[in-house]
PDBQT receptor file of N, H, CA, C and O in Angstrom, charges set to zero:
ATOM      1  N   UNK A   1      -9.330  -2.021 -12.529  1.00  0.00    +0.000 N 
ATOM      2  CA  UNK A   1      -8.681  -2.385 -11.295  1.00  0.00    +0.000 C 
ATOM      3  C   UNK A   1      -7.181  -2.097 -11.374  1.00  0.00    +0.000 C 
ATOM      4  O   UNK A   1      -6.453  -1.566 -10.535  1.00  0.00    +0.000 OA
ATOM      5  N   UNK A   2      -6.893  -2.587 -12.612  1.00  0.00    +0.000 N 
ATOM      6  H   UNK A   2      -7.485  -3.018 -13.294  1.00  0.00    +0.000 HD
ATOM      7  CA  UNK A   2      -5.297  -2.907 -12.921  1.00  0.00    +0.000 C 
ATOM      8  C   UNK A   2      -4.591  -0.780 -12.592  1.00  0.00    +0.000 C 
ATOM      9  O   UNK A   2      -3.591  -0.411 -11.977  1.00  0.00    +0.000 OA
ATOM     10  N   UNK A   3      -5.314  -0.209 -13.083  1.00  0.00    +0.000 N 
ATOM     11  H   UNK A   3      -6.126  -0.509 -13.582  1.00  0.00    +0.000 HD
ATOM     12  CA  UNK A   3      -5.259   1.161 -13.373  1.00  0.00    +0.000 C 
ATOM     13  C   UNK A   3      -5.330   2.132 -11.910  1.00  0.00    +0.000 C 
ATOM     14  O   UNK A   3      -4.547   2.950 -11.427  1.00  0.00    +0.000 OA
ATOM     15  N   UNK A   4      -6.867   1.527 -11.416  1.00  0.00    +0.000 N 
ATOM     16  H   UNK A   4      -7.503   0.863 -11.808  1.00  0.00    +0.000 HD
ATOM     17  CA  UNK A   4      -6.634   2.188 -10.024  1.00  0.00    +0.000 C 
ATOM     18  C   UNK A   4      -5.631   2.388  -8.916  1.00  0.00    +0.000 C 
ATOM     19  O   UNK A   4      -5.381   3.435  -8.320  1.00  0.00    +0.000 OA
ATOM     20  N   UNK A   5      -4.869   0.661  -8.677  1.00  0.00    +0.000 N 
ATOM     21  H   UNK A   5      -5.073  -0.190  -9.161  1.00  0.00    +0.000 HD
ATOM     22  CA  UNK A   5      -3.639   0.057  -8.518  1.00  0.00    +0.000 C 
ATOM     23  C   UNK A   5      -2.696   0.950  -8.935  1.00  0.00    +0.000 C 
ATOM     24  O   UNK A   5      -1.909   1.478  -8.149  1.00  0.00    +0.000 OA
ATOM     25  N   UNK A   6      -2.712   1.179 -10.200  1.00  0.00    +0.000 N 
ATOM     26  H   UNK A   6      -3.351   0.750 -10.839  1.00  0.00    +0.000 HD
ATOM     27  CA  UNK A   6      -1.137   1.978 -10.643  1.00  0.00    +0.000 C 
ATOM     28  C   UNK A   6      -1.466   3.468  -9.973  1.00  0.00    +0.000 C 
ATOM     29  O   UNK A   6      -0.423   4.026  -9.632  1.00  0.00    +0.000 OA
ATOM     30  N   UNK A   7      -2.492   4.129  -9.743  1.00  0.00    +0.000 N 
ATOM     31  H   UNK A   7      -3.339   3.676 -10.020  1.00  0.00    +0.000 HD
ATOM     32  CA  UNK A   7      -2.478   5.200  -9.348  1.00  0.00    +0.000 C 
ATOM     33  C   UNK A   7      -2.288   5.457  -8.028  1.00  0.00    +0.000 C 
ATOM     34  O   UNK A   7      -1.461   6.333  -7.774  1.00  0.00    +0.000 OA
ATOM     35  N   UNK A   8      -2.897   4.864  -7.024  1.00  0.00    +0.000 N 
ATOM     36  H   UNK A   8      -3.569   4.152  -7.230  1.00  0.00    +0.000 HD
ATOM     37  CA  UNK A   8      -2.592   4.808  -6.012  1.00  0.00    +0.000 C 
ATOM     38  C   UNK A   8      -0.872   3.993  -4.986  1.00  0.00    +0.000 C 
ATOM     39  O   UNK A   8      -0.193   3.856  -3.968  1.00  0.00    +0.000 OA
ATOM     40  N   UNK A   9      -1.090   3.779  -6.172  1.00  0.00    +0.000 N 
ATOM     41  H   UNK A   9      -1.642   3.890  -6.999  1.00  0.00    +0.000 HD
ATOM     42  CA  UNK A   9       0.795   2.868  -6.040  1.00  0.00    +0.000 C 
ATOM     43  C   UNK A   9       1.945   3.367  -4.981  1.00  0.00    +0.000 C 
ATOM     44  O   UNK A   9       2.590   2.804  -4.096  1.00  0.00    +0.000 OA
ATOM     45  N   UNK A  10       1.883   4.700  -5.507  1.00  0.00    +0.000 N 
ATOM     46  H   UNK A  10       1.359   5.157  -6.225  1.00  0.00    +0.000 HD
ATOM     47  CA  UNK A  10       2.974   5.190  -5.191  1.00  0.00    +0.000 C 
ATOM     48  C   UNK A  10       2.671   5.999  -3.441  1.00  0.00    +0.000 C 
ATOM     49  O   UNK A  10       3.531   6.298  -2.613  1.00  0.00    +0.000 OA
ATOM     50  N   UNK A  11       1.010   6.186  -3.333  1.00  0.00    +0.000 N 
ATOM     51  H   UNK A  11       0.312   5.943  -4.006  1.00  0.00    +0.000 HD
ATOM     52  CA  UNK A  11       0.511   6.836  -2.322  1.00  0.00    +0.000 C 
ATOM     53  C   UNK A  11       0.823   5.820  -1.177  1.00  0.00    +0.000 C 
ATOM     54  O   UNK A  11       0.944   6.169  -0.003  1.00  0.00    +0.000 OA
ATOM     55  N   UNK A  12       0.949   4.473  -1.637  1.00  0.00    +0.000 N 
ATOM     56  H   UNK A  12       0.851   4.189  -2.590  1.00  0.00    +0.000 HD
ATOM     57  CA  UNK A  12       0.011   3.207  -0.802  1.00  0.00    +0.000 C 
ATOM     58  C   UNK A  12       1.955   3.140   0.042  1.00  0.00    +0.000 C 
ATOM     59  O   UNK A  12       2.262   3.265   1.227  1.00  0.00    +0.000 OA
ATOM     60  N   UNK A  13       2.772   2.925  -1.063  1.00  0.00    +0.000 N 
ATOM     61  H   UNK A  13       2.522   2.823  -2.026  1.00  0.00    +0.000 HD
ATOM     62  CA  UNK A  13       4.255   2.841  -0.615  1.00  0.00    +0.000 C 
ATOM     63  C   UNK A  13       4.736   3.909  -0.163  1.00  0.00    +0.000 C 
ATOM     64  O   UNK A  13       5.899   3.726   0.196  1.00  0.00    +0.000 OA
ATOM     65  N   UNK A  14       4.257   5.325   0.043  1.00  0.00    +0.000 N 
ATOM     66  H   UNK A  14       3.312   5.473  -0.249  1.00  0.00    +0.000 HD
ATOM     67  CA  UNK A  14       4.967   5.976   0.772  1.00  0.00    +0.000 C 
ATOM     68  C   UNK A  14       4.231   5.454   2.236  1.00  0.00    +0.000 C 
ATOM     69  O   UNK A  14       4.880   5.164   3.241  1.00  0.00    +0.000 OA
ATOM     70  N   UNK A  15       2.774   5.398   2.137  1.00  0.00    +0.000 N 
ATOM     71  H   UNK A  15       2.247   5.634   1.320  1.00  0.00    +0.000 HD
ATOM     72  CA  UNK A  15       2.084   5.322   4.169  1.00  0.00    +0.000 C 
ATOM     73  C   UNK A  15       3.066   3.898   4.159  1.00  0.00    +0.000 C 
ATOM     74  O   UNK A  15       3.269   3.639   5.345  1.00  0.00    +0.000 OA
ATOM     75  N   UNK A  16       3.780   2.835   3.256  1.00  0.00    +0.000 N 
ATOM     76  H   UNK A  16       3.616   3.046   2.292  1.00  0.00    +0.000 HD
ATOM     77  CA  UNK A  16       4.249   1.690   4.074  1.00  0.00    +0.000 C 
ATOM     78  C   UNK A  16       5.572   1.831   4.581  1.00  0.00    +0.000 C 
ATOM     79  O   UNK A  16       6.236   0.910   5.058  1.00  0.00    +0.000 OA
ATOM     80  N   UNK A  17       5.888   2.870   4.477  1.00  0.00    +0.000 N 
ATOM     81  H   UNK A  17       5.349   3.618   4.090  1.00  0.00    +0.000 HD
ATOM     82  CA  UNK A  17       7.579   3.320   4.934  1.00  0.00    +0.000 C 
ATOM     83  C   UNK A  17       7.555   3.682   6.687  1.00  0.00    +0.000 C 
ATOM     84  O   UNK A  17       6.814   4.502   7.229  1.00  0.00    +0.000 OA
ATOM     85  N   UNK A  18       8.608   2.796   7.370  1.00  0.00    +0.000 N 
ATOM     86  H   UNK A  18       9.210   2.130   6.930  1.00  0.00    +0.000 HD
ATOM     87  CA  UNK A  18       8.569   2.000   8.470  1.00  0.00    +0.000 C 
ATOM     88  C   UNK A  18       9.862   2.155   8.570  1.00  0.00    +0.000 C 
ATOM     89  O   UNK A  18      10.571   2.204   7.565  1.00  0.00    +0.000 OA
ATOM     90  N   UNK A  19      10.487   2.282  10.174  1.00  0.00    +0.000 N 
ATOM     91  H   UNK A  19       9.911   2.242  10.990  1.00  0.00    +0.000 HD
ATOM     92  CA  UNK A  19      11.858   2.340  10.366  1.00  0.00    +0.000 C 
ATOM     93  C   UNK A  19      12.006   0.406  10.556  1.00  0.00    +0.000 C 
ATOM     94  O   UNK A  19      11.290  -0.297  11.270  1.00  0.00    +0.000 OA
ATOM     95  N   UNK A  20      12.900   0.051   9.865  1.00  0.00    +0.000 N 
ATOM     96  H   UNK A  20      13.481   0.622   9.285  1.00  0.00    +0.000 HD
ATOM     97  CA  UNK A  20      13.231  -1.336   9.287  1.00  0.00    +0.000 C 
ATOM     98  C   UNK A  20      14.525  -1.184  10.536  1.00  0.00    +0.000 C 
ATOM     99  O   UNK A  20      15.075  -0.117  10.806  1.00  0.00    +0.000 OA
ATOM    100  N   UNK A  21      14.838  -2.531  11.197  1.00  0.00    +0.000 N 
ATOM    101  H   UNK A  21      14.391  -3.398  10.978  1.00  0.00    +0.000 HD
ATOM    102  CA  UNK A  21      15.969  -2.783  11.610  1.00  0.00    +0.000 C 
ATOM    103  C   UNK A  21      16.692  -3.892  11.227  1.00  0.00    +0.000 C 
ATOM    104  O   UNK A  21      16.111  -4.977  11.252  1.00  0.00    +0.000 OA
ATOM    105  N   UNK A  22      18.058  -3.827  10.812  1.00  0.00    +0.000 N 
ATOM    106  H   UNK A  22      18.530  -2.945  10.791  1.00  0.00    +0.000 HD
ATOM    107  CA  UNK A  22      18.748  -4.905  10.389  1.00  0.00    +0.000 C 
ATOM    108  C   UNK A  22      19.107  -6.013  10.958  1.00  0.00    +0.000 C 
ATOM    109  O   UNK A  22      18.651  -6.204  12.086  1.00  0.00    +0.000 OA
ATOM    110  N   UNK A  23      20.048  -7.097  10.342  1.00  0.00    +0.000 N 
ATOM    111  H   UNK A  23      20.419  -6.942   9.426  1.00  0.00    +0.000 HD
ATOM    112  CA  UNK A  23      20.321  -8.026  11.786  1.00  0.00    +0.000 C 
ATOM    113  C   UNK A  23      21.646  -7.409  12.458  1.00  0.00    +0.000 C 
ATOM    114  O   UNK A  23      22.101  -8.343  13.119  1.00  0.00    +0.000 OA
ATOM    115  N   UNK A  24      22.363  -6.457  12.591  1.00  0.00    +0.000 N 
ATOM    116  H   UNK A  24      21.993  -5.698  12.055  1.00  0.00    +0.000 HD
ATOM    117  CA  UNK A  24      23.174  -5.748  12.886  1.00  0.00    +0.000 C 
ATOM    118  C   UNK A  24      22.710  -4.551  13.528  1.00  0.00    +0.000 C 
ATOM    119  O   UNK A  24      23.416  -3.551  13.665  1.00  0.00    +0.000 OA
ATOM    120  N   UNK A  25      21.801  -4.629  13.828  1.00  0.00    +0.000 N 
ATOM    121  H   UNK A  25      21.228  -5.440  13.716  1.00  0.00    +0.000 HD
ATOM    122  CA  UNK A  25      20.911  -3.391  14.869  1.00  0.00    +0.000 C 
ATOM    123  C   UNK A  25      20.607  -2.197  14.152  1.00  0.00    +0.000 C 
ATOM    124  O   UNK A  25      19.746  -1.457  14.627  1.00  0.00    +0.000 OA
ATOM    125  N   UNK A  26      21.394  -1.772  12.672  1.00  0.00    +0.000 N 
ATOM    126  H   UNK A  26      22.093  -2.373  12.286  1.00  0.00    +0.000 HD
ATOM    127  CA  UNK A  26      21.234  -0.600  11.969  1.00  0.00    +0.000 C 
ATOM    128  C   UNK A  26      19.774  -0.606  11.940  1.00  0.00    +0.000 C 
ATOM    129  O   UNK A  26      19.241  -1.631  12.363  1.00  0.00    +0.000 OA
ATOM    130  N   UNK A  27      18.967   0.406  11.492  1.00  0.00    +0.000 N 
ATOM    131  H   UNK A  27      19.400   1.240  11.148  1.00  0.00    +0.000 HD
ATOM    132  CA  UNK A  27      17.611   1.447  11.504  1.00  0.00    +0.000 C 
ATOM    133  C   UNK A  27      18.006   2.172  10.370  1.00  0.00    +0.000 C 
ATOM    134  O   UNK A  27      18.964   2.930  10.221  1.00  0.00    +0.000 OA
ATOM    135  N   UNK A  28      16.854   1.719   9.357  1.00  0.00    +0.000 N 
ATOM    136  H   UNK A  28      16.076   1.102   9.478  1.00  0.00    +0.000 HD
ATOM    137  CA  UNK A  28      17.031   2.237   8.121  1.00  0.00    +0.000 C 
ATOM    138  C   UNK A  28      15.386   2.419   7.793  1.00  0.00    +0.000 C 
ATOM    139  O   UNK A  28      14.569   1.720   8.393  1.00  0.00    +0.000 OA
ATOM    140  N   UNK A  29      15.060   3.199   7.010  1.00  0.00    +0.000 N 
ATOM    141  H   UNK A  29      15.723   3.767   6.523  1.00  0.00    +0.000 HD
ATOM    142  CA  UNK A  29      13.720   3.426   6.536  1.00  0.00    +0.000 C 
ATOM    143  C   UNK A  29      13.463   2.678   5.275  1.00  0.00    +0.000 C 
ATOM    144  O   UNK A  29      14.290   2.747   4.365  1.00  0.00    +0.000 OA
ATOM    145  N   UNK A  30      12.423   1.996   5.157  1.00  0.00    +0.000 N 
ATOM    146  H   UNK A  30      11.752   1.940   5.896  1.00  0.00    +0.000 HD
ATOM    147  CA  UNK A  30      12.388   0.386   4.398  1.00  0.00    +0.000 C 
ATOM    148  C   UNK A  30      10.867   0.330   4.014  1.00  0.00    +0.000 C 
ATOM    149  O   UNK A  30      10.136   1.054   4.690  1.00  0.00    +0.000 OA
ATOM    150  N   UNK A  31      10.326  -0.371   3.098  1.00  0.00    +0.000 N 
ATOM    151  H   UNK A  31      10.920  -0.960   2.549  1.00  0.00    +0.000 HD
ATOM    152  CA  UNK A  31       8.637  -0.258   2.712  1.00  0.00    +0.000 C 
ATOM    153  C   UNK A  31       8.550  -1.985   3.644  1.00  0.00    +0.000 C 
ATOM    154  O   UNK A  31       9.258  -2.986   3.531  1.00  0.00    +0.000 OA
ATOM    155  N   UNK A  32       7.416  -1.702   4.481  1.00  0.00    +0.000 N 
ATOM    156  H   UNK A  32       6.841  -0.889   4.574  1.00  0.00    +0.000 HD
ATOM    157  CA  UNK A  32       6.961  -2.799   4.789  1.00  0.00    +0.000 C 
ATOM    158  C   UNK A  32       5.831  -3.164   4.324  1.00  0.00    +0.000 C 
ATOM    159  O   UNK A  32       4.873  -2.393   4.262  1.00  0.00    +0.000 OA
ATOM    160  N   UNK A  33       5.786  -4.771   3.818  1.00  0.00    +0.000 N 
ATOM    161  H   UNK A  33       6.564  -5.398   3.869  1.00  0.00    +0.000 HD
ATOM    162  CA  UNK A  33       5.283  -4.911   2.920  1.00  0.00    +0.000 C 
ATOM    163  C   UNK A  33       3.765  -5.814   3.736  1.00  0.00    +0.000 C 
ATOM    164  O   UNK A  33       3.308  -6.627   2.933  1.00  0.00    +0.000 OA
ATOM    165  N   UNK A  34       3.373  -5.805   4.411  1.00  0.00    +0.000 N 
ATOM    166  H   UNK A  34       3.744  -5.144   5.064  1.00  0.00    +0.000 HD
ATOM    167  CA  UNK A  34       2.709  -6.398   5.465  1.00  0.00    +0.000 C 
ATOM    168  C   UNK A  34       1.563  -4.801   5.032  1.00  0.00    +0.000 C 
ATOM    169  O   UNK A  34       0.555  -4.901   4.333  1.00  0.00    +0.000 OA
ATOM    170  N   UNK A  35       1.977  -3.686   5.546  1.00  0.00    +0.000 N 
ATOM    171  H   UNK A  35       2.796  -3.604   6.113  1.00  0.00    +0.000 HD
ATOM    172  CA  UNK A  35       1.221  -2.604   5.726  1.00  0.00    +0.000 C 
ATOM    173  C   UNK A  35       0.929  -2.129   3.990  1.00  0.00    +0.000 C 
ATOM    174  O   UNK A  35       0.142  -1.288   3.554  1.00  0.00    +0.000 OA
ATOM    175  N   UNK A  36       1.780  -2.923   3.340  1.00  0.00    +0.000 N 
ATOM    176  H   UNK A  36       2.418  -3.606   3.694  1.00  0.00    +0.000 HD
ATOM    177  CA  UNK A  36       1.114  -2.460   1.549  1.00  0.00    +0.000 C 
ATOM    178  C   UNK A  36       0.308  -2.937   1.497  1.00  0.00    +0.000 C 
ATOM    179  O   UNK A  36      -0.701  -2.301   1.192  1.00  0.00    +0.000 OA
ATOM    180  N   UNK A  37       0.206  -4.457   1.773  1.00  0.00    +0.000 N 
ATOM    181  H   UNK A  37       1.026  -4.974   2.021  1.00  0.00    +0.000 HD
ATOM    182  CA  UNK A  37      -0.978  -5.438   1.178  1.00  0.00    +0.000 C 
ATOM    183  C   UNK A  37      -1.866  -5.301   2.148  1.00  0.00    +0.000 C 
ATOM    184  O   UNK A  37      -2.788  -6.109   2.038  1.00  0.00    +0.000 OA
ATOM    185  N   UNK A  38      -1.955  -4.491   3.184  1.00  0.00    +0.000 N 
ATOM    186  H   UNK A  38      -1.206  -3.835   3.273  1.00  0.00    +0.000 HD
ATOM    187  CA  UNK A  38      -3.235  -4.790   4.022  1.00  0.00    +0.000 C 
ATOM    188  C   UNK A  38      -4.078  -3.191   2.838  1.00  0.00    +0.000 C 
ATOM    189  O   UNK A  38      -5.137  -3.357   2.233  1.00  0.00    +0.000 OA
ATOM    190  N   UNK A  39      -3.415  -2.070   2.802  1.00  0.00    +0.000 N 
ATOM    191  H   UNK A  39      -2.554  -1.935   3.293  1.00  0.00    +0.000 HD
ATOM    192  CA  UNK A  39      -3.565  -0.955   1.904  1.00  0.00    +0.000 C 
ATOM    193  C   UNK A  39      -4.139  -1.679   1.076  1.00  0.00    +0.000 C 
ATOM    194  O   UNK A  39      -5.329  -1.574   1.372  1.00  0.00    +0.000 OA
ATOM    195  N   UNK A  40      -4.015  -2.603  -0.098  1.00  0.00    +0.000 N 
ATOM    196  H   UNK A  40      -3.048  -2.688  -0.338  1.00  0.00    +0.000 HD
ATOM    197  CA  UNK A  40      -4.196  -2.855  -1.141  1.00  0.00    +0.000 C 
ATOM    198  C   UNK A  40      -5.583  -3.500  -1.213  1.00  0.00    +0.000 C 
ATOM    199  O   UNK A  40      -6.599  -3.219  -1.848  1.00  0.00    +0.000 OA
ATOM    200  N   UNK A  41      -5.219  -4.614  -0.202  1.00  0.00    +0.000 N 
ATOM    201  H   UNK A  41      -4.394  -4.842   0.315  1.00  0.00    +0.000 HD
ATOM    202  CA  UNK A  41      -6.856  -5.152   0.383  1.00  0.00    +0.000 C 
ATOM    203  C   UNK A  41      -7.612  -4.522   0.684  1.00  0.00    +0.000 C 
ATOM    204  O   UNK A  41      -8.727  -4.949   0.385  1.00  0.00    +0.000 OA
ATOM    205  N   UNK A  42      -7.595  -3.493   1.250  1.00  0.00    +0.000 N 
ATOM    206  H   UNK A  42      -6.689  -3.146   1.492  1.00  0.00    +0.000 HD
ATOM    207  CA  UNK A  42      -8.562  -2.291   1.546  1.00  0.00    +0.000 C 
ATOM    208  C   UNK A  42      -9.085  -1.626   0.400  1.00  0.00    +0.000 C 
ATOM    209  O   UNK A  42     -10.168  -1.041   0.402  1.00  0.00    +0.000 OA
ATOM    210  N   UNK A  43      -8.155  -1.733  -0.794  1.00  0.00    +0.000 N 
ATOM    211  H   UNK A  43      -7.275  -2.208  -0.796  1.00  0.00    +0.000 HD
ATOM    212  CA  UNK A  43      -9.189  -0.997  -1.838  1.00  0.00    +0.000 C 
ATOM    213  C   UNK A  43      -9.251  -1.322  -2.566  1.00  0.00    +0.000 C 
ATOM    214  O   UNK A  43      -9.520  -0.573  -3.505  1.00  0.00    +0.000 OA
ATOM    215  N   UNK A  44      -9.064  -2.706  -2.790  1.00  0.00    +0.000 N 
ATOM    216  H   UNK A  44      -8.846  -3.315  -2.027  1.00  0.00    +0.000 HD
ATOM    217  CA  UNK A  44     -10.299  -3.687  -4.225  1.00  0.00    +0.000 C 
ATOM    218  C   UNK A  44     -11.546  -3.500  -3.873  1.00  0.00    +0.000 C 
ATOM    219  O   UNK A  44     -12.319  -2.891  -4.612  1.00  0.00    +0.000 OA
ATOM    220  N   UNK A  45     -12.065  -4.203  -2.213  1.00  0.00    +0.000 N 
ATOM    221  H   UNK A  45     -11.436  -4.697  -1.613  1.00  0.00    +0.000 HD
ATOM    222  CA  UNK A  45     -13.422  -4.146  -2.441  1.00  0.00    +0.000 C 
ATOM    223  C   UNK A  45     -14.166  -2.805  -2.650  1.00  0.00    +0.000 C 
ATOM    224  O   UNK A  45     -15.181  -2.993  -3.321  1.00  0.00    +0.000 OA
ATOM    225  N   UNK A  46     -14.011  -1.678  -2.339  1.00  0.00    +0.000 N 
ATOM    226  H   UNK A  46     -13.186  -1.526  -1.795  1.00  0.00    +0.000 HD
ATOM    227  CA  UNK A  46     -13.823  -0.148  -2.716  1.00  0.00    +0.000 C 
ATOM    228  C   UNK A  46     -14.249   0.081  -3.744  1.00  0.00    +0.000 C 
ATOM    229  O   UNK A  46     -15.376   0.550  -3.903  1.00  0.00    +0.000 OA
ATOM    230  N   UNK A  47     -13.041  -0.338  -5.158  1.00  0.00    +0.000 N 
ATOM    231  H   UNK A  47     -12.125  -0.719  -5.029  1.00  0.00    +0.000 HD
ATOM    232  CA  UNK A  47     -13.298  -0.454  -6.311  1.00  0.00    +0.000 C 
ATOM    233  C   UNK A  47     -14.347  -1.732  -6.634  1.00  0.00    +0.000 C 
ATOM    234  O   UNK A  47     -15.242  -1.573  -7.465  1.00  0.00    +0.000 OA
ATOM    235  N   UNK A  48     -14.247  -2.498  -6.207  1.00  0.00    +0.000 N 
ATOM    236  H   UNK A  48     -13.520  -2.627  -5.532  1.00  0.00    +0.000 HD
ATOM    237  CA  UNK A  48     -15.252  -3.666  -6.492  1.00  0.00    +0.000 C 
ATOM    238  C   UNK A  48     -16.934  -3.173  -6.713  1.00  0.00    +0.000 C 
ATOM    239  O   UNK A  48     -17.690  -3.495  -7.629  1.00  0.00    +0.000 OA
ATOM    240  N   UNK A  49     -17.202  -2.286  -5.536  1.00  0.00    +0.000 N 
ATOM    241  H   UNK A  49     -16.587  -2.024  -4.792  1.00  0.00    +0.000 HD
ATOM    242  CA  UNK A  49     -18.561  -2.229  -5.047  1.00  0.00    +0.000 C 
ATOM    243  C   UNK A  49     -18.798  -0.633  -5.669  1.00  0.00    +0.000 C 
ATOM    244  O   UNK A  49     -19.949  -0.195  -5.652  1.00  0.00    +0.000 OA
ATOM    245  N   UNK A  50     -17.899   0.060  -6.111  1.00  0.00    +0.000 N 
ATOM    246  H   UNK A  50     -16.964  -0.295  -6.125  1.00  0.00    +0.000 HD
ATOM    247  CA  UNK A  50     -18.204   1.275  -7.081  1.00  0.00    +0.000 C 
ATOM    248  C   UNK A  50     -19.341   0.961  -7.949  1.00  0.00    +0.000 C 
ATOM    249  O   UNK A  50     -19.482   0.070  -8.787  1.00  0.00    +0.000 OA
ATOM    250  N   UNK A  51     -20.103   1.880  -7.564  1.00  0.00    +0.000 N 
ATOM    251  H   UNK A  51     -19.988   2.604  -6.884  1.00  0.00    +0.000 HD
ATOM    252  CA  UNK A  51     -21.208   2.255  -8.400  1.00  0.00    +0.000 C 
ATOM    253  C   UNK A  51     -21.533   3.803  -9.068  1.00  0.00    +0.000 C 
ATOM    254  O   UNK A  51     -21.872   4.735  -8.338  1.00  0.00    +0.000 OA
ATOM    255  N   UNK A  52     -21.428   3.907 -10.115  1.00  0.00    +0.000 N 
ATOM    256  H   UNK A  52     -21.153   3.150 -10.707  1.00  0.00    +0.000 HD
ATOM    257  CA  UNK A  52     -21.535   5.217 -10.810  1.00  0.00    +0.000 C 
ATOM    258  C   UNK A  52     -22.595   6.148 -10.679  1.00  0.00    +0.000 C 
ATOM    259  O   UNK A  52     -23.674   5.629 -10.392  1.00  0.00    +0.000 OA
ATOM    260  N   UNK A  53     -22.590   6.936 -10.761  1.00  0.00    +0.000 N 
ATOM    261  H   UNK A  53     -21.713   7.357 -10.994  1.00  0.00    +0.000 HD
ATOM    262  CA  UNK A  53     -24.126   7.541 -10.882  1.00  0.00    +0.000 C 
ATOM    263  C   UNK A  53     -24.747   8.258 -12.087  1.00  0.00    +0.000 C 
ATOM    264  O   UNK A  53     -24.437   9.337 -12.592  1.00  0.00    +0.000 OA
ATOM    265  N   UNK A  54     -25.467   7.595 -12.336  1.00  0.00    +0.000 N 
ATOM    266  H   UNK A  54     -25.718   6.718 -11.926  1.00  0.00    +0.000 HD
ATOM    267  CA  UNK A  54     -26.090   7.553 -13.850  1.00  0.00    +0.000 C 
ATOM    268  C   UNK A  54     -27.039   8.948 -14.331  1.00  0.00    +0.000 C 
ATOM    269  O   UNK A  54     -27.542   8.995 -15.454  1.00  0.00    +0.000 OA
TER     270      UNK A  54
């Protein structure tokens, strides 16, 4: 699990990159972290329910 996680890591944080606005109205490009963990939740059970083929 721990492994799959690290591989997909970096895939999962670029789709969470989101124009972020400050409290000063600036617009900056920012990882939202709402759209990582829904990513992330999406692919334990994935890996969970993997079955090999023998």
């Amino acid at each position: 699990m721990k492994i799959v996680g690290q591989h997909y890591g970096s895939y999962m944080a670029s789709l969470s990159m989101r124009k972020l606005r400050e409290e000063r109205g600036n617009t900056y490009w920012g990882m939202d972290d709402d759209t990582r963990d829904r990513l992330r939740s999406k692919l334990m059970p994935s890996v969970l329910s993997y079955q090999s083929v023998p």
